[in-house]
C-alpha positions in Angstrom: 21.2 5.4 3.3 19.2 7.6 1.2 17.6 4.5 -1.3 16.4 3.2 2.0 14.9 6.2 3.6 13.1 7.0 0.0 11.8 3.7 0.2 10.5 3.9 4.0 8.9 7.4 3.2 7.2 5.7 -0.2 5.7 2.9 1.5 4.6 5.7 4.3 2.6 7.3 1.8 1.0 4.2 0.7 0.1 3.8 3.9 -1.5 7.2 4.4 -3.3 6.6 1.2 -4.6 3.3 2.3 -6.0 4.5 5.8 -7.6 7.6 3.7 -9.2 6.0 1.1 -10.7 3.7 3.8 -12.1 6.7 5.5 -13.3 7.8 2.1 -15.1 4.3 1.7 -16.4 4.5 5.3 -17.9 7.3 4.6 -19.0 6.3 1.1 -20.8 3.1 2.0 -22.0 4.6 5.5 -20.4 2.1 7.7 -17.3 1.1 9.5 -14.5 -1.0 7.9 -13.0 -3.3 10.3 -9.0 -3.4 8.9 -5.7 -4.3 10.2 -2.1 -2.6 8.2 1.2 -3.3 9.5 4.4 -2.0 8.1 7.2 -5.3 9.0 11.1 -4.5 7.9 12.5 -7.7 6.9 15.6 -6.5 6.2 17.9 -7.3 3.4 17.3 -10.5 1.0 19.3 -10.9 -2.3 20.8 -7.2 -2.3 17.1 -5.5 -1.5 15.7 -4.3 0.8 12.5 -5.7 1.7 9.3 -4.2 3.4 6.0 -6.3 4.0 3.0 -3.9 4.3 0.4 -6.3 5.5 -3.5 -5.3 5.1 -6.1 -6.9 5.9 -10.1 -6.5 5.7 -12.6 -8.1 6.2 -14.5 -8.0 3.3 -12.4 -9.6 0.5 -14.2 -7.7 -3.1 -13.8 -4.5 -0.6 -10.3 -5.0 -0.2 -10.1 -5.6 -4.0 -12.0 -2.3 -4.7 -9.6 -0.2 -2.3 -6.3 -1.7 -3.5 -7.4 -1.1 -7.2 -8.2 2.8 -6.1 -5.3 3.2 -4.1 -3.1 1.9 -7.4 -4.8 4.2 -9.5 -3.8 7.4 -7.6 -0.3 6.0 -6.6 0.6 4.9 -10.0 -0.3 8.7 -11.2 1.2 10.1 -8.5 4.5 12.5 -9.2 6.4 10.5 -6.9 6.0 7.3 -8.3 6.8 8.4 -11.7 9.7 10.0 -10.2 11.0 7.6 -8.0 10.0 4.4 -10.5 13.4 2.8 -11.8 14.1 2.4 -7.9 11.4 0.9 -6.2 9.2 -2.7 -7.0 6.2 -3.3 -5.2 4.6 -6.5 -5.6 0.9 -7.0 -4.1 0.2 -10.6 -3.0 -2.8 -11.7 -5.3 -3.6 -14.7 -2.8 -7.0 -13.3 -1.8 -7.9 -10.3 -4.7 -10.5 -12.6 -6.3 
C-alpha cells in the first residue's frame, strides 16, 4: 500500500545518496572505495514494516564520515521533513567508532 511504497522509494533515495556521496569521496580522496550496500525486505515485525539497508566499507572512520554526510543532507532534505511522522530509521552504531 501507499505507506509501503513511500517507504521503498525513501530508502531508494538513501541509497542513491550513499553510492553518490561515495563517488564524491572517491573522487575527493583520489582513490577507489571498496563498499558493499544491499537493500533486504524483512517484512513485517510488530505492525512495521522493516527494511535492512546493509553497507559496508572497508575503512571504518570513512564509513563514519560518509554516513554523518549522507545524514546531514537527508535530514535537510524536503522529503524527510515531509515524510517525518511516518518513517524511523535507525543506523546500527556497532562499528561508527
Amino acid at each position: 500500500h501507499l505507506d509501503q511504497e513511500l517507504a521503498f522509494n525513501l530508502i531508494q533515495e538513501i541509497m542513491q545518496l550513499l553510492r553518490k556521496t561515495i563517488h564524491e569521496f572517491m573522487v575527493k580522496l583520489k582513490r577507489d572505495i571498496k563498499f558493499s550496500l544491499n537493500l533486504n525486505d524483512l517484512g513485517k515485525q510488530n505492525r512495521l514494516h522493516k527494511y535492512l539497508v546493509d553497507f559496508i566499507v572497508e575503512d571504518r572512520n570513512l564509513r563514519s564520515e560518509i554516513l554523518q554526510q549522507v545524514n546531514q543532507v537527508f535530514l535537510s532534505s524536503d522529503r524527510y521533513k515531509k515524510h517525518r511522522p511516518i518513517f524511523y530509521i535507525d543506523v546500527d552504531p556497532y562499528d561508527l567508532s
